[in-house]
C-alpha positions in Angstrom: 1.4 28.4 5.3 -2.0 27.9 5.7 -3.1 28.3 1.9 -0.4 25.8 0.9 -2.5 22.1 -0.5 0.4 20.3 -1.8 4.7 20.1 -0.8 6.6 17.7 -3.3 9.9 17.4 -2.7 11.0 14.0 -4.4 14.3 13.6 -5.4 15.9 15.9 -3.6 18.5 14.5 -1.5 16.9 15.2 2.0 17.6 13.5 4.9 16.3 13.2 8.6 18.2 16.5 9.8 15.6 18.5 7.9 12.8 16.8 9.1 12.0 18.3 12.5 12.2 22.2 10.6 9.8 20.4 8.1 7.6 19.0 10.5 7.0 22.4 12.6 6.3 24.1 8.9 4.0 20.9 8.5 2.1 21.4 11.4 0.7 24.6 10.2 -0.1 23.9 6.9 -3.8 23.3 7.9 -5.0 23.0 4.5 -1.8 20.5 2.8 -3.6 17.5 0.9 -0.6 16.0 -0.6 2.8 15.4 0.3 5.4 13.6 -1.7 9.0 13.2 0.0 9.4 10.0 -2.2 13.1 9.3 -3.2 15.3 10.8 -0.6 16.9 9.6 2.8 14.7 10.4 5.2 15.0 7.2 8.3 13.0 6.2 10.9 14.1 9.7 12.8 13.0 11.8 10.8 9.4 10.1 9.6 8.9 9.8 13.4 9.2 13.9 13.4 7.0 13.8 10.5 4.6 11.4 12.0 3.9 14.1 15.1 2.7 16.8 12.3 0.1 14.1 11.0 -2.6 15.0 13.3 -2.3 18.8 12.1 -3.0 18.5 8.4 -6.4 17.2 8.4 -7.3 17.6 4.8 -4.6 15.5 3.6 -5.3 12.9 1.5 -2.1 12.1 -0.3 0.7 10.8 1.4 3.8 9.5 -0.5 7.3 8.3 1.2 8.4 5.8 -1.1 12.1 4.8 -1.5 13.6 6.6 1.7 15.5 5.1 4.2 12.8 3.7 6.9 12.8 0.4 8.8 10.4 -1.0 11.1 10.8 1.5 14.4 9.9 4.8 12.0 7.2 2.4 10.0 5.6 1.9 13.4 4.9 5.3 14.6 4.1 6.4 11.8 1.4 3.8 10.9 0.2 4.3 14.2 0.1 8.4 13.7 -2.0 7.8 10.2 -5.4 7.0 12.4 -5.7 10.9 12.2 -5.5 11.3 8.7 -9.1 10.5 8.3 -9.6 11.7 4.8 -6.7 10.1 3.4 -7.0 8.7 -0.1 -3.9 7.4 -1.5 -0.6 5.5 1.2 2.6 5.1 -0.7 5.3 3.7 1.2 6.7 1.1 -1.7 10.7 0.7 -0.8 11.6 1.1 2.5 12.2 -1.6 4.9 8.8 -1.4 6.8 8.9 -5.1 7.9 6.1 -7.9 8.9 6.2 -5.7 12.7 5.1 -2.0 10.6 2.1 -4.4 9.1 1.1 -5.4 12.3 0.5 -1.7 13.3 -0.8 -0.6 10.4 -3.3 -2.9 9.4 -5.8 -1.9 12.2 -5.9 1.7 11.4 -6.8 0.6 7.8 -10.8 0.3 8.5 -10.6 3.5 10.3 -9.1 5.1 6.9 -12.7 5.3 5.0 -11.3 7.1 1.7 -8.4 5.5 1.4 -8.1 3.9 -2.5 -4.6 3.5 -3.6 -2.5 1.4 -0.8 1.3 0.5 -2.5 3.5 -1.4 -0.3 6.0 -2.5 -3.0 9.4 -3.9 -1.6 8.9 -3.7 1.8 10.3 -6.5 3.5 7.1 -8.1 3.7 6.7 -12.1 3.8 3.6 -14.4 5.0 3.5 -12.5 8.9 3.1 -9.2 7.1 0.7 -9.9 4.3 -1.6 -12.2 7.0 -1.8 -8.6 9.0 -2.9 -7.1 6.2 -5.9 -9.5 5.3 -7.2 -9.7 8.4 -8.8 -6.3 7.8 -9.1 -6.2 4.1 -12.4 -6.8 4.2 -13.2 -4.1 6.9 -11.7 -1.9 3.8 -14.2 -2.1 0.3 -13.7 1.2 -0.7 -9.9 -0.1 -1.9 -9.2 0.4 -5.3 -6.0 -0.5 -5.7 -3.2 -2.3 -3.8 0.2 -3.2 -4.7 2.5 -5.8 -3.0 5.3 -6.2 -5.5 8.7 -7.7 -5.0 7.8 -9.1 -1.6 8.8 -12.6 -0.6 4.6 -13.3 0.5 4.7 -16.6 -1.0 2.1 -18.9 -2.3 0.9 -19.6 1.4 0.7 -15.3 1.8 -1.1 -15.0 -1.6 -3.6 -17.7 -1.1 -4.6 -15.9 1.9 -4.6 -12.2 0.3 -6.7 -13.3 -2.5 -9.1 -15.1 -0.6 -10.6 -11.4 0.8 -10.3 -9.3 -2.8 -13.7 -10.2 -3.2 -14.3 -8.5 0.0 -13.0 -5.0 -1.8 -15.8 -4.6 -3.9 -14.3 -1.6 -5.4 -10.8 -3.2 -6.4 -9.6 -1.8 -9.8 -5.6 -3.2 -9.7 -3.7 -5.6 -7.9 -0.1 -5.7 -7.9 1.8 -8.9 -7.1 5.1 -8.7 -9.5 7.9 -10.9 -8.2 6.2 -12.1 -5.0 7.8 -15.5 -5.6 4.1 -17.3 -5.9 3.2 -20.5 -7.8 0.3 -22.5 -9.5 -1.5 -23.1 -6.3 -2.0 -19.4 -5.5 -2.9 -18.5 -9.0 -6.1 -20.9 -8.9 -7.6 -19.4 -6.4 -6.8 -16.3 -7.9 -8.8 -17.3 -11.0 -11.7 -18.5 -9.1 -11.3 -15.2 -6.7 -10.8 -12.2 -9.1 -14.3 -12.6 -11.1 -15.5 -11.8 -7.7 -14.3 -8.4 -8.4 -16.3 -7.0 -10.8 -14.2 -3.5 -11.2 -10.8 -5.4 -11.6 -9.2 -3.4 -14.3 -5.1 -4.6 -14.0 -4.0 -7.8 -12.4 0.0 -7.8 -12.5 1.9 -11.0 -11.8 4.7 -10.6 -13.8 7.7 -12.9 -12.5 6.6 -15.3 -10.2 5.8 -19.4 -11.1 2.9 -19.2 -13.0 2.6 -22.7 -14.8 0.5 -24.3 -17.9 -2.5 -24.9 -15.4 -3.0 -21.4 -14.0 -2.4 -20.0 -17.1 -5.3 -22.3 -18.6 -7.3 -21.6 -15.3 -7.1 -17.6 -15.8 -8.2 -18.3 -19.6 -11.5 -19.8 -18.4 -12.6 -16.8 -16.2 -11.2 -14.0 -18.7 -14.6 -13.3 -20.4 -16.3 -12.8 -17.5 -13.9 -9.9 -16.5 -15.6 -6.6 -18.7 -13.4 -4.3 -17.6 -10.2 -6.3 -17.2 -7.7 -3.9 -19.2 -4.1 -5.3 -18.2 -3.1 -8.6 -17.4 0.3 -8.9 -17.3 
């Protein structure tokens, strides 16, 4: 298969059993740049099988395994397997139960990722350990464009301290914090942080505990974001 650039096969049922056939066919394909296994029931077996073709397929840039069936053990190797996908561009891993231990591994390898852009790690099991990973090299990572976090239990204690470094992504163009169970507190320093970013296209914050004073604090800096698009 070495002319074939992209494999999606979302939606289509498959579990870990067809993984190590996949993987061996993977490992060949010297040329994929995108692979999208999103929506099926692949678990930590089988995304460990897939992690050991990683190394192979190094013109990928396009990785997407969102809403499978892995926990923190096949989060792990895998994360730790994506410091060969040097031209990677664009992690999706949103729904699986990746845990606060999958941050901790793959965090480091972010800086070593210098294309990546899109970075979505929506429902995820993540709370305060897991996001305070992830900032710790955020700013080792300014070529981010976008980065989602949704439906994670990160708190106002984990936001405070993932907002503080979006000014360090000085190419940020969305963030994604829907349901993260934040309050007023968080969402000031957000206000005072995100005019920092002078790409910032979408901010999302939909359901969380956004009060009278952050909404009034957001208001202030609005004119000064000229490309701000969505806010919602």
């Amino acid at each position: 298969m070495p002319l074939l650039r992209k494999l999606s096969l979302n939606n289509n049922r498959l579990s870990s059993d067809a993984c190590p056939s996949l993987a061996e066919a993977l490992k060949k394909a010297i040329n994929m740049e995108e692979i999208d296994l999103s929506y099926n029931k692949i678990d930590d077996a089988g995304v460990k099988e897939i992690a050991e073709a990683l190394p192979e397929m190094k013109n990928l840039k396009q990785i997407n395994l969102s809403s499978n069936n892995i926990g923190s053990a096949g989060g792990k190797a895998f994360a730790e397997a994506l410091a060969a996908s040097k031209n990677l561009e664009g992690l999706r891993l949103s729904g699986n139960s990746l845990g606060n231990e999958t941050l901790g591994k793959l965090a480091p390898v972010l800086p070593s990722l210098h294309h990546l852009k899109v970075l979505h790690l929506s429902s995820c099991g993540i709370d305060y350990e897991g996001v305070t990973h992830l900032s710790k090299y955020l700013f080792s990572c300014p070529q981010i464009e976008e980065i989602s976090l949704s439906e994670n239990s990160i708190g106002c204690k984990g936001a405070m301290i993932l907002i503080e470094r979006l000014p360090q992504c000085s190419q940020l163009k969305k963030i994604e914090l829907k349901v993260c169970n934040i309050s007023d507190g968080a969402f000031k320093m957000l206000a005072f942080c995100v005019i920092r970013c002078p790409l910032i296209e979408e901010i999302i914050l939909s359901w969380n505990k956004l009060g009278d004073e952050s909404a009034a604090d957001l208001a202030k800096v609005l004119p000064k974001m000229a490309r701000l698009r969505i806010l919602e």
